[in-house]
C-alpha positions in Angstrom: -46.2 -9.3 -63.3 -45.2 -11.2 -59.7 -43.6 -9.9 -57.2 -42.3 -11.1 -54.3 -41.9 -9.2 -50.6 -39.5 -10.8 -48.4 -39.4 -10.2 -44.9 -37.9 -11.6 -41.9 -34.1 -10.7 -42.1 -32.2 -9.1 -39.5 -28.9 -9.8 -36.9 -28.7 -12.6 -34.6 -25.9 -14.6 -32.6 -24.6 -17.8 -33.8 -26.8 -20.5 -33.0 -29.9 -19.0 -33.2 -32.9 -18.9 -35.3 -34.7 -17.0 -37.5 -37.8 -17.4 -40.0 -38.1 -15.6 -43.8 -41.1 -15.4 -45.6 -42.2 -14.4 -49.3 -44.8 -13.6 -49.9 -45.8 -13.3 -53.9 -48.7 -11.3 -55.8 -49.6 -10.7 -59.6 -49.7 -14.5 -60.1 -51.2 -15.4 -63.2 -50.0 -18.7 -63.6 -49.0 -21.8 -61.3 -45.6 -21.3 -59.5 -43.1 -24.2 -59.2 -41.3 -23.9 -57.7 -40.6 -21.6 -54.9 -37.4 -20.8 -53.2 -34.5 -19.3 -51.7 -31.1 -18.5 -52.2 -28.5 -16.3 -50.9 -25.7 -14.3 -52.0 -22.9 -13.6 -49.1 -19.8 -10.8 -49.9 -17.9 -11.3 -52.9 -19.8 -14.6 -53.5 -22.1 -15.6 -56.5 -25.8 -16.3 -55.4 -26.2 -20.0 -54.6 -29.3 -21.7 -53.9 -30.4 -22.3 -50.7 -33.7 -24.3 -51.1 -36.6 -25.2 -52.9 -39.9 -26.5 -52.5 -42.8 -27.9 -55.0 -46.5 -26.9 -55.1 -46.6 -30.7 -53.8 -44.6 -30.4 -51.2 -41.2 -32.0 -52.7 -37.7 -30.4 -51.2 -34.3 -29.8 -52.4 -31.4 -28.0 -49.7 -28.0 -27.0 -50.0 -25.7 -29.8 -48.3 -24.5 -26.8 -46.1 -28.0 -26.4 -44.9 -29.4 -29.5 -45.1 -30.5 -30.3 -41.0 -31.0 -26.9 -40.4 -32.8 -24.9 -42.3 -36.6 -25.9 -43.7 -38.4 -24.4 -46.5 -42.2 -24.6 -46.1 -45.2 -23.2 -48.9 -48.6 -22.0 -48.2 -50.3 -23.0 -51.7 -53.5 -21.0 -51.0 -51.1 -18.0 -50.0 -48.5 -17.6 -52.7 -45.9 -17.8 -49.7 -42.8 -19.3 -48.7 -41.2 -19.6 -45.5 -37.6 -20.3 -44.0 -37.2 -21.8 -40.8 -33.4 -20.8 -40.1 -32.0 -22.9 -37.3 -28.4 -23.2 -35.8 -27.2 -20.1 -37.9 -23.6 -20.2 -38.0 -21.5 -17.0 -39.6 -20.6 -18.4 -42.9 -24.8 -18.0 -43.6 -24.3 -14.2 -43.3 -25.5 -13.3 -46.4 -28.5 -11.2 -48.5 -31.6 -13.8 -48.9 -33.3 -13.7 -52.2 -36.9 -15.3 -52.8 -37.0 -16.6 -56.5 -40.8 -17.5 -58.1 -40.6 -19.9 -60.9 -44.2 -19.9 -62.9 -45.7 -22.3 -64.6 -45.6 -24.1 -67.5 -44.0 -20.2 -68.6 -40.6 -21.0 -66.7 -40.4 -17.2 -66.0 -38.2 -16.7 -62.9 -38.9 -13.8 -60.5 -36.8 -12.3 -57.8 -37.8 -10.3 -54.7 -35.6 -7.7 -53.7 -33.5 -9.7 -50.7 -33.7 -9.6 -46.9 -30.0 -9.2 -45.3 -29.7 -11.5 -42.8 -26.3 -11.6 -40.4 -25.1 -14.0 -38.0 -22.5 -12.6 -35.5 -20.1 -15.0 -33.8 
């Protein structure tokens, strides 16, 4: 059974910065891919980003320049570089584990992360 611990979340102004990480244990299998996504008031979860065990990306166009997703392999962990936060990303951060070849998807439990204007 994975599980994932997020941690990293917390308040800070617009335009600032803050870094997530996930880290996952239990892993029996390979995990591709890794990734975030978010789920703001009233919203439905949308992804965020995603990252390979090779290293290839995908972002949400409304983060795209300023957020990076990173993976340490040997680790089980994934990071989120959160630059120029702007209100609208205001929103509870979920960590999603993808194994492989089982396609099994995991969930951590979210960090809350809120950007005051």
């Amino acid at each position: 059974q994975v599980q994932l611990v997020e941690s990293g979340g917390g308040l800070v102004q617009a335009g600032g910065s803050l870094r997530l990480s996930c880290a996952a244990s239990g892993v029996a299998f390979s995990i591709d891919p890794m990734g975030w996504y978010r789920q703001a008031p009233g919203k439905q979860r949308e992804l965020v980003a995603t990252i390979t065990t090779t290293g290839g990306t995908n972002y949400a166009d409304s983060v795209k320049g300023r957020f990076t997703i990173s993976r340490d392999n040997a680790k089980n962990t994934v990071y989120l570089q959160m630059n120029s936060l702007k209100p609208e990303d205001t929103a509870v951060y979920y960590c999603n584990a993808r194994t492989w070849p089982t396609s099994v998807d995991y969930w951590g439990k979210g960090t809350l992360v809120t950007v005051s204007s």
